[in-house]
LOBA-204174 format. One line per field, with one value per residue (C-alpha): chain; residue in one letter; x, y, z. Coordinates in steps of 0.05 Angstrom, whole numbers, padded with zeros to 5 digits. Layout:
BEGIN
cadena: c(A, ...)
residuo: c(A, ...)
east: c(X, ...)
north: c(Y, ...)
up: c(Z, ...)
***
This chain:
BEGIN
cadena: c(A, A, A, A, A, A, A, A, A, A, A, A, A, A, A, A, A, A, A, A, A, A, A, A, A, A, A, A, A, A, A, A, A, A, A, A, A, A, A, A, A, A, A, A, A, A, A, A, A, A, A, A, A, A, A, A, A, A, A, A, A, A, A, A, A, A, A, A, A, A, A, A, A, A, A, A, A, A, A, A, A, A, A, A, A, A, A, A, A, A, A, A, A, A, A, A, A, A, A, A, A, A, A, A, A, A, A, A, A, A, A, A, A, A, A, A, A, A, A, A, A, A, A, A, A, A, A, A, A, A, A, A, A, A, A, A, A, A, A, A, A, A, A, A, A, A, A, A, A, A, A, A, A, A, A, A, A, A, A, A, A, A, A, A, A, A, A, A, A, A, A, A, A, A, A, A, A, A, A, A, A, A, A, A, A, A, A, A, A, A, A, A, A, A, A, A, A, A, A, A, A, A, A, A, A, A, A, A, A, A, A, A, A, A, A, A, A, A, A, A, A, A, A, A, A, A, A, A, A, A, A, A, A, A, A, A, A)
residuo: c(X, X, X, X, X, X, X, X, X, X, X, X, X, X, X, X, X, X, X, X, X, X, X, X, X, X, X, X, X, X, X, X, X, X, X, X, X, X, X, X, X, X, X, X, X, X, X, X, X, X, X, X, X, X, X, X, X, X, X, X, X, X, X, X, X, X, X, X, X, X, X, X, X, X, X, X, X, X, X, X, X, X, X, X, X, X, X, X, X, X, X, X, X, X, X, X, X, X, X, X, X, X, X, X, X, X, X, X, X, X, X, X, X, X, X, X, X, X, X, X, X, X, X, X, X, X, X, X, X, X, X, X, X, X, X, X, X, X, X, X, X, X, X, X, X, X, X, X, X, X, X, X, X, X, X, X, X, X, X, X, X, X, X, X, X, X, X, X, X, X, X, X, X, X, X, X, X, X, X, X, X, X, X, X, X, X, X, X, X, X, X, X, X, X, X, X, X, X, X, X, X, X, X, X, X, X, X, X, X, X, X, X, X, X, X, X, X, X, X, X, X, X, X, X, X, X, X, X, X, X, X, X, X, X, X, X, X)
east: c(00000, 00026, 00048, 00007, 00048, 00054, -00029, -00035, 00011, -00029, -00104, -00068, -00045, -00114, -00152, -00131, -00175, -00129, -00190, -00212, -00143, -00138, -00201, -00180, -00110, -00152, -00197, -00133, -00094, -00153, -00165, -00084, -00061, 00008, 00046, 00006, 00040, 00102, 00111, 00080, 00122, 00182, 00127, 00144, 00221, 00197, 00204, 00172, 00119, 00108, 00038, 00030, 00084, 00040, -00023, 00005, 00026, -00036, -00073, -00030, -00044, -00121, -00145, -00178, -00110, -00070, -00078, -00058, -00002, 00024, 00026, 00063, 00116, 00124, 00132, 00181, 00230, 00218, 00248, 00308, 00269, 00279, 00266, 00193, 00187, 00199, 00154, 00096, 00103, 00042, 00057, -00002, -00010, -00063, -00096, -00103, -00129, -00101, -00135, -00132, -00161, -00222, -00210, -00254, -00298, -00327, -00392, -00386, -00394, -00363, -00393, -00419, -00393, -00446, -00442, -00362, -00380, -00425, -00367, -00325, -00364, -00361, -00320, -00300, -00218, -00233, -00274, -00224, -00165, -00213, -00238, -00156, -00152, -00199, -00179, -00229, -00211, -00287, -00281, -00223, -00248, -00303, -00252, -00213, -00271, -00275, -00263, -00241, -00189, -00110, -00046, -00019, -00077, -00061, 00008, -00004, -00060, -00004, 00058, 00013, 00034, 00005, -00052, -00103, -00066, -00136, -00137, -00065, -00096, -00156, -00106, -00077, -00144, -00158, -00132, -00138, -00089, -00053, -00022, 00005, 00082, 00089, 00029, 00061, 00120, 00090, 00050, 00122, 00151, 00105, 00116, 00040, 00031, 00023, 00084, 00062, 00033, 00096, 00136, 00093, 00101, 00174, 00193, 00167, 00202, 00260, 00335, 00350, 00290, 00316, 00386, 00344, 00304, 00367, 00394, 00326, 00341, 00270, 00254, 00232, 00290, 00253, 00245, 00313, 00332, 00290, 00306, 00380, 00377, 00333, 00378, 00437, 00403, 00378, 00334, 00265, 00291)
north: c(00000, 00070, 00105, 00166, 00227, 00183, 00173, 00247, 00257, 00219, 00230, 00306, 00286, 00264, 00326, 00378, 00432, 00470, 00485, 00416, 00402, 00459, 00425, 00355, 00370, 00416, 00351, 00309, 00350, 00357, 00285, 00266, 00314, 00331, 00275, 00276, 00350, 00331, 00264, 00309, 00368, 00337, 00368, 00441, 00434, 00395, 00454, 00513, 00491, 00427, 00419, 00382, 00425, 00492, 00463, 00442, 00512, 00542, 00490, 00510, 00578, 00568, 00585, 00517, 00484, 00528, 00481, 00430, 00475, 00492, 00417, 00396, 00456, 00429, 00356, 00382, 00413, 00346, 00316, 00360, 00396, 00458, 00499, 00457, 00482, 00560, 00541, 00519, 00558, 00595, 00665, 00716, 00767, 00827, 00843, 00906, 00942, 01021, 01083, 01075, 01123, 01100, 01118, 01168, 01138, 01199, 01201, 01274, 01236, 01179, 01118, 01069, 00995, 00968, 01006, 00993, 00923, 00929, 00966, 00908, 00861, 00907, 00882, 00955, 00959, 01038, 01018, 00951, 01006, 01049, 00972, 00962, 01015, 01003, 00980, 00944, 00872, 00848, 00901, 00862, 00789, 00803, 00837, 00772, 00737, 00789, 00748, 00816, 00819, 00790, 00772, 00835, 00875, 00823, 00833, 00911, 00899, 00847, 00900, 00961, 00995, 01011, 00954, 00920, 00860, 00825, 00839, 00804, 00737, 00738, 00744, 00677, 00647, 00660, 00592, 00630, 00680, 00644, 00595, 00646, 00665, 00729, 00744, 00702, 00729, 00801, 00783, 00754, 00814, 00861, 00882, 00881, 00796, 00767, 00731, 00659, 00663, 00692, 00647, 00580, 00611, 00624, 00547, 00558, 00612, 00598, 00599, 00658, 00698, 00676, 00707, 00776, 00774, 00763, 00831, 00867, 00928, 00919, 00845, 00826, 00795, 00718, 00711, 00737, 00683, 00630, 00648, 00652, 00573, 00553, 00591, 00552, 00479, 00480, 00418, 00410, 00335)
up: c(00000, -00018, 00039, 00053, 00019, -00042, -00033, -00033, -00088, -00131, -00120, -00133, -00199, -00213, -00199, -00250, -00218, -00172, -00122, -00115, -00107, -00048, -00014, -00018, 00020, 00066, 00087, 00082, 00128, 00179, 00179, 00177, 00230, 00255, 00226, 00157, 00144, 00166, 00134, 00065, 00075, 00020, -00028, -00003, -00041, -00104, -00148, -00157, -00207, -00185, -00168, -00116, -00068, -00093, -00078, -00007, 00014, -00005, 00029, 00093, 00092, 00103, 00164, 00183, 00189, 00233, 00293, 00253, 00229, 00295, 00322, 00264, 00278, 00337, 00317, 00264, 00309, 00351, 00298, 00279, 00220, 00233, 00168, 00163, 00231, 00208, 00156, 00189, 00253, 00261, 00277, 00326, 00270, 00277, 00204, 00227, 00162, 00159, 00137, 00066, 00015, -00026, -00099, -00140, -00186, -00217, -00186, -00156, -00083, -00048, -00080, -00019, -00006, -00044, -00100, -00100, -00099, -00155, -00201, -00185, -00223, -00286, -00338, -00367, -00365, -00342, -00292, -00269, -00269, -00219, -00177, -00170, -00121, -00070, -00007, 00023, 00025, 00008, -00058, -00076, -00066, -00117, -00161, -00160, -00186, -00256, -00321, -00351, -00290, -00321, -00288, -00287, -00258, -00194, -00199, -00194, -00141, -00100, -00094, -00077, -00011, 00031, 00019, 00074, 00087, 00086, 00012, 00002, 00032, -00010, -00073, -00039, -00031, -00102, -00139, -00198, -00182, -00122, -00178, -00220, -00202, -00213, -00169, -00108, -00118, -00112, -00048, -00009, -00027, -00002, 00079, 00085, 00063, 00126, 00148, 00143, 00076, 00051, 00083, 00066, -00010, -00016, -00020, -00088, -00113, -00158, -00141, -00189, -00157, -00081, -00092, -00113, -00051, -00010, -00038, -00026, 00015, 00052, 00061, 00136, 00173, 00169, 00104, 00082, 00132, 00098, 00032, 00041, 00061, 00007, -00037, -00010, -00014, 00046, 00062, 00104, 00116)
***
């Protein structure tokens, strides 16, 4: 019988839809617990577009699993596995959202949330360029969802700053977006990402990209750490 990472592996390979993919590791997680996401956690240094090891860090960043998360940390550095543990660690983090300008949209007033909400369905590119610089987070989630929206509207939307960092996680909740590189390479870079996402992302950034993060003048202190062991082979095993 296939051990259970090779299991998960698999039943990945057969789903081809990235958020069926995101709920079955979700459930799989859950149910496995600790042990599962350590004994699975080889698939966070596969390569950066591997499937499987993308679809496992998103799947760790949901909320649902940080219990799981944090008892696996600790299991990790049970077991000598110390960058899974910096990985997985679940960090207290306050989403505090700051006092961010609402963009004008030409109406002669302020436009209300619902109304905002509304424009962000639109599929006009004038109105989309207006939609990108709103800052609510629940403006942005339906934003996500525009098929007029394209990769490098998110990009833009990703390395704003000063952004909600509520709207940064619904970017990485969006498996449309969330599996695009350039966008997740955007959100890690950006001071406002919350520090597990970025961190539970950066496994999948590639070796060129990790040497220019280690020269970024601005990158937080943990993942310049991170990144300067992936960049020099380090191992989660």
């Amino acid at each position: 019988m296939a051990s259970p990472p090779e299991a998960l592996v698999q039943r990945c390979a057969n789903l081809r839809d990235t958020p069926m993919r995101l709920a079955f590791l979700r459930h799989a997680l859950l149910e496995g617990g600790p042990a599962l996401v350590v004994d699975a956690s080889f698939g966070l240094l596969v390569g950066p577009k591997d499937p499987f090891g993308l679809a496992l860090s998103l799947a760790l960043c949901d909320e649902a699993l940080l219990e799981v998360r944090a008892a696996a940390a600790s299991l990790a550095a049970e077991r000598g596995l110390l960058l899974l543990a910096e990985l997985l660690r679940v960090r207290e983090v306050a989403l505090a959202s700051p006092a961010l300008r609402v963009p004008d949209f030409g109406a002669g007033r302020p436009l209300t949330l619902g109304e905002r909400k509304s424009l962000a369905r639109r599929r006009d590119r004038g109105v989309i360029a207006r939609v990108l610089r709103d800052p609510d987070p629940s403006v942005v989630e339906i934003l996500l969802g525009n098929p007029s929206l394209v990769e490098a509207d998110v990009v833009q939307l990703a390395s704003r700053r000063p952004i909600d960092p509520s709207a940064l996680v619904e970017i990485i909740r969006a498996p449309r977006w969330a599996v695009r590189y350039r966008v997740r390479l955007a959100a890690i870079q950006n001071p406002a990402c919350p520090l597990d996402v970025a961190l539970l992302l950066l496994p999948h950034v590639t070796t060129p990209d990790l040497a220019a993060l280690e020269a970024a003048p601005d990158l937080r202190p943990a993942i310049l750490e991170v990144a300067r062991q992936l960049g020099a082979g380090g191992t989660l095993h």
